[in-house]
C-alpha positions in Angstrom: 0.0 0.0 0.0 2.9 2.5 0.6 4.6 1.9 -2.5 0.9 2.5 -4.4 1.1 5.9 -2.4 4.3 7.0 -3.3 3.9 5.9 -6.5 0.9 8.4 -7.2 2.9 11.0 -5.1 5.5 10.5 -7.8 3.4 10.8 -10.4 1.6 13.6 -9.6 4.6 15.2 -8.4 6.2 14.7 -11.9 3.1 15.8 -13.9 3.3 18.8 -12.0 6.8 19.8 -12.8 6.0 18.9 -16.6 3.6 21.3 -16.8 5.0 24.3 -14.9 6.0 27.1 -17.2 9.6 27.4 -17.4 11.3 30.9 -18.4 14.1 29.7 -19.9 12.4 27.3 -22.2 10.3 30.1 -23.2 13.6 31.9 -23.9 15.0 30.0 -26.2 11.2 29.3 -27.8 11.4 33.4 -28.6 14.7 33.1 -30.4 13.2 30.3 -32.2 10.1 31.8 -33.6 9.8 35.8 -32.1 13.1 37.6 -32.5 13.4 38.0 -35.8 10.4 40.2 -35.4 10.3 41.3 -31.9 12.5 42.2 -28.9 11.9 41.9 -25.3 13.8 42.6 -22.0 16.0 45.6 -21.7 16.8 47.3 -24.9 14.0 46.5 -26.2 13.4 48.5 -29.5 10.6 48.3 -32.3 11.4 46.0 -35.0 9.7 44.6 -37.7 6.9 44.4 -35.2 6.6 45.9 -31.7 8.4 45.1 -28.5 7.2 43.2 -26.7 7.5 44.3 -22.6 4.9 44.9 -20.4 2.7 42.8 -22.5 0.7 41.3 -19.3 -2.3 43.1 -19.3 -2.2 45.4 -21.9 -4.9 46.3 -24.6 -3.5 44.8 -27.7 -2.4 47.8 -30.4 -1.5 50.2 -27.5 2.0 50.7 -27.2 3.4 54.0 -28.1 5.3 54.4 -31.0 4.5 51.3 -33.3 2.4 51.8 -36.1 -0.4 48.3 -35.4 -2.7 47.4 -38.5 -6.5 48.7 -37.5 -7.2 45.1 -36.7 -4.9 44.7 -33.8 -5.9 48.2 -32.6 -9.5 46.9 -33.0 -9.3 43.5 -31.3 -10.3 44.4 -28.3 -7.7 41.5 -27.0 -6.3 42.5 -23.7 -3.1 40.1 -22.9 -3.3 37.4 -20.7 -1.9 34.0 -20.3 -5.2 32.8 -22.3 -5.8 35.2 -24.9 -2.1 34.9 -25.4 -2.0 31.5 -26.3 -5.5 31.3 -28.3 -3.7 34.3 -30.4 -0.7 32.9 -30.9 -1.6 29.4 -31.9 -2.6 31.7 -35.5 -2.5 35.1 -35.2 -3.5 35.8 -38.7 -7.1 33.7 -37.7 -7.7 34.9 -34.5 -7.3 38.8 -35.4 -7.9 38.7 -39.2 -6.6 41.4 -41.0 -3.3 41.8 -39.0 0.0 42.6 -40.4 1.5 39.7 -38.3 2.1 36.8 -40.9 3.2 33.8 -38.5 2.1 30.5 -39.6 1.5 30.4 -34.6 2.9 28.4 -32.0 0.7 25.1 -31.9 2.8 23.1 -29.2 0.7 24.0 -25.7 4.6 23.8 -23.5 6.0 26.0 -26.1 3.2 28.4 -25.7 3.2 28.4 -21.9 6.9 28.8 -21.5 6.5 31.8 -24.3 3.9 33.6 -21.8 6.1 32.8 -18.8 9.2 34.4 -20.5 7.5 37.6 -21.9 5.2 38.4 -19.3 8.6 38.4 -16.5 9.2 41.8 -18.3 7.2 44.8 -17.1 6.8 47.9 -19.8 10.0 49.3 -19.3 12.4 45.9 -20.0 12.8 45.1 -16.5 12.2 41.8 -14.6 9.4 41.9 -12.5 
């Protein structure tokens, strides 16, 4: 009987851990598939698209200084970890009429560990 319940304590313990967002991953999932576009952390500067700080929370087409299609300003999206990763799985379905041509993240972990790395940045670069 103990070794069924530290079997399931294992298990669950495991799962848990699998599915926690990890930052770093999400790092190296934005140099994969964002950077070319975007920036994010301190330095951050407008690129082919906007950067990407301070993201948590914000109306989607607000930040100063980047020229957004009228869809994105018009989205009424405010980003969170969920409309984050329903966007992002394809941008170009989810807010038709955007300027952002990305084919999406489809892999859930990828997507998770993306949120966890960009929202860690508040609106000025910094780490939260």
């Amino acid at each position: 009987m103990r070794t069924c319940i530290l079997a399931v304590v294992l298990v669950m313990a495991t799962t848990g851990a699998s599915l926690a967002q990890d930052v770093e991953a999400g790092q190296g999932v934005f140099k994969r598939m964002c950077f070319p576009c975007h920036d994010a952390g301190p330095g951050a500067k407008v690129k082919l698209g906007p950067p990407l700080n301070g993201l948590d929370g914000r109306a989607a087409g607000t930040l100063p200084g980047f020229n957004y299609s009228e869809a994105n300003k018009n989205s009424g999206i405010t980003w969170s970890d969920a409309s984050f990763a329903e966007y992002i799985k394809n941008p170009m379905q989810r807010m038709p009429g955007t300027r952002m041509a990305f084919a999406g993240v489809r892999d859930e972990k990828d997507i998770a560990n993306l949120w966890a790395y960009l929202k860690q940045f508040n609106e000025k670069g910094e780490k939260k």
